[in-house]
C-alpha positions in Angstrom: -21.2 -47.3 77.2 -23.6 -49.3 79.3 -22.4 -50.7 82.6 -19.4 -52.7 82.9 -19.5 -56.4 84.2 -17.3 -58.7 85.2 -17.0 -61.8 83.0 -14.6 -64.8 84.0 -12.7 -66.5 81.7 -10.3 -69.0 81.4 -7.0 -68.4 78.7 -5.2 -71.1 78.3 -1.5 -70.3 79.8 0.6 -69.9 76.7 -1.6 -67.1 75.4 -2.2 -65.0 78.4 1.9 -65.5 78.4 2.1 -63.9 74.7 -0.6 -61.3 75.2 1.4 -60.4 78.8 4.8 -60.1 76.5 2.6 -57.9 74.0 1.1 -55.6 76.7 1.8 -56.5 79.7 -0.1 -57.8 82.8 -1.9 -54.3 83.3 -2.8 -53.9 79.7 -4.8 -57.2 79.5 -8.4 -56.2 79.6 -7.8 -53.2 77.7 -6.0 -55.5 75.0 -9.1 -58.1 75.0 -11.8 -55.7 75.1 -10.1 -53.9 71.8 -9.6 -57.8 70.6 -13.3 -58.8 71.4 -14.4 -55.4 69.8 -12.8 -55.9 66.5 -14.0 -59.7 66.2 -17.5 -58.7 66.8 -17.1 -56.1 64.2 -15.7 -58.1 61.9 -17.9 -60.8 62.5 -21.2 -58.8 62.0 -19.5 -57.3 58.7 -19.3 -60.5 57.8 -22.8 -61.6 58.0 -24.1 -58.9 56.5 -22.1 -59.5 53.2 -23.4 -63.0 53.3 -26.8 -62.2 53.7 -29.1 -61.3 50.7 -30.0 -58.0 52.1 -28.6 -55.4 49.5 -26.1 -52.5 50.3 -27.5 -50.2 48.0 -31.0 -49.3 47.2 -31.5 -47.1 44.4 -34.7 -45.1 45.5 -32.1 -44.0 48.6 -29.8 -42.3 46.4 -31.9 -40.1 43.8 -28.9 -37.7 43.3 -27.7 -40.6 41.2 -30.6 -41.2 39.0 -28.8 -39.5 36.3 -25.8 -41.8 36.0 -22.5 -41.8 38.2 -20.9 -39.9 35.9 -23.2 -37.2 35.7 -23.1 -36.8 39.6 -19.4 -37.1 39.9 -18.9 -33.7 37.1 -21.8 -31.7 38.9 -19.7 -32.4 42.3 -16.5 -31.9 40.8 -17.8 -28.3 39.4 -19.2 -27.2 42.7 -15.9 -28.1 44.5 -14.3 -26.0 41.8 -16.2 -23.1 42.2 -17.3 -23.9 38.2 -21.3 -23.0 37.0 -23.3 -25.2 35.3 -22.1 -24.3 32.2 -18.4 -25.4 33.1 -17.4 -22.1 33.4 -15.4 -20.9 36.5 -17.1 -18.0 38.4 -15.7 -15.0 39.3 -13.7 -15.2 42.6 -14.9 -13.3 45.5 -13.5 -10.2 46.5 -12.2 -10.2 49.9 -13.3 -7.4 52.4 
């Protein structure tokens, strides 16, 4: 985290009274700086599903140039300990 700086601001009475029955008076900065962290997540997720930038560029994800489908069997057969051929290999012995 980079340095930490004061910032004044002004709440309006009724909230500070409703985040100080949520957390208390001690747990107010940590409560807004979680609160401002979330927003400004939020907020940049936001613009970036509004832009026109896309998500997903093909040429990033070669593994998939076969289809989806093709990718998903070839994980799923790893993960099972399966050879290309679907069959299962032989397990190991232990030692």
């Amino acid at each position: 985290m980079e340095g930490t700086q004061r910032a004044h601001i002004l709440i309006p009475g009724d909230l500070l009274r409703e985040i100080d029955a949520l957390v208390g008076p001690r747990g107010r900065s940590a409560f807004l700086l979680e609160t401002a962290r979330q927003e400004v997540q939020r907020r940049k997720l936001l613009r970036f599903l509004e832009s026109e930038h896309p998500a997903w560029r093909a040429e990033d994800h070669p593994e998939l140039a076969g289809g989806t489908a093709a990718w998903v069997r070839q994980v799923r057969q790893q993960s099972e300990g399966r050879g290309p051929g679907g069959k299962r290999r032989p397990a190991r012995k232990k030692k």
